[in-house]
N, C-alpha and C positions, 0 to 999 in steps of 0.2 A: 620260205616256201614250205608248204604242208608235204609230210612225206608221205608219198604213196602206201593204203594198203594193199600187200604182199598177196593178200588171198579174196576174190570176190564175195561179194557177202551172197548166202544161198535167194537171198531173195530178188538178186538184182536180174532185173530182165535181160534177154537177148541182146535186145535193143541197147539197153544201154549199157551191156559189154562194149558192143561193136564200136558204138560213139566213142567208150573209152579209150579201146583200140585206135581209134580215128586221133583221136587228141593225142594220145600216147606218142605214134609216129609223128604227129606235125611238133610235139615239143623236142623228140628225139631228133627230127631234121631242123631244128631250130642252133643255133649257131652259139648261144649261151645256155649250153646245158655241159656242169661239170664232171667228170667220170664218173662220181659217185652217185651222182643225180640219175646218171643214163643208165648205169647199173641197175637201181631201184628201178624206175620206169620200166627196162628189159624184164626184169623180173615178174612185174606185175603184168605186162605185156602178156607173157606166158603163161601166166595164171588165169588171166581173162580168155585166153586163148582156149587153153584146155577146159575151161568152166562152159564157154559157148560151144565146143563143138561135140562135147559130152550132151549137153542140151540137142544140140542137132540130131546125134545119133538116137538120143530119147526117142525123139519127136520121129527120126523118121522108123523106126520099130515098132512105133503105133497106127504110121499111117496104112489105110487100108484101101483096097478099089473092090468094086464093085464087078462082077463077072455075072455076063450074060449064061443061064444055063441054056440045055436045047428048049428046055422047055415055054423059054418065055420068064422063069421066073427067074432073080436075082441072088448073090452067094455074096457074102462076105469073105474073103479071104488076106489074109498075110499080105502085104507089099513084100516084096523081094527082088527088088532094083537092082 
């Protein structure tokens, strides 16, 4: 079995954090996984974990709406959720 990297690589997308996430849990609720196997897996679990939601918090810092002025005309400003 190939052992998990520890640290996501910066180029990997969202998406396929998440997938790994996905896979990660169904092999960790799989019933032949050895302690030291689950170890690694939890490991990188947590790495893809914080890689994606670092990504999120990016993403939502940039996102912006649009506000009606009185006037009719449009403003960009800051999201602040």
């Amino acid at each position: 079995m190939a052992k998990p990297n520890a640290t996501p690589a910066p180029s990997v997308s969202f998406e396929s954090r998440l997938d790994r996430l996905e896979s990660i849990v169904h092999e960790l609720e799989g019933d032949q996984v050895d302690l030291a196997h689950a170890l690694a897996l939890f490991e990188e679990g947590v790495e893809c974990l914080r890689a994606a939601s670092k990504e999120l918090a990016d993403a939502r810092a940039k996102v912006q709406r649009l506000v009606e002025r009185d006037d009719g005309s449009f403003e960009l400003t800051d999201f602040r959720g």
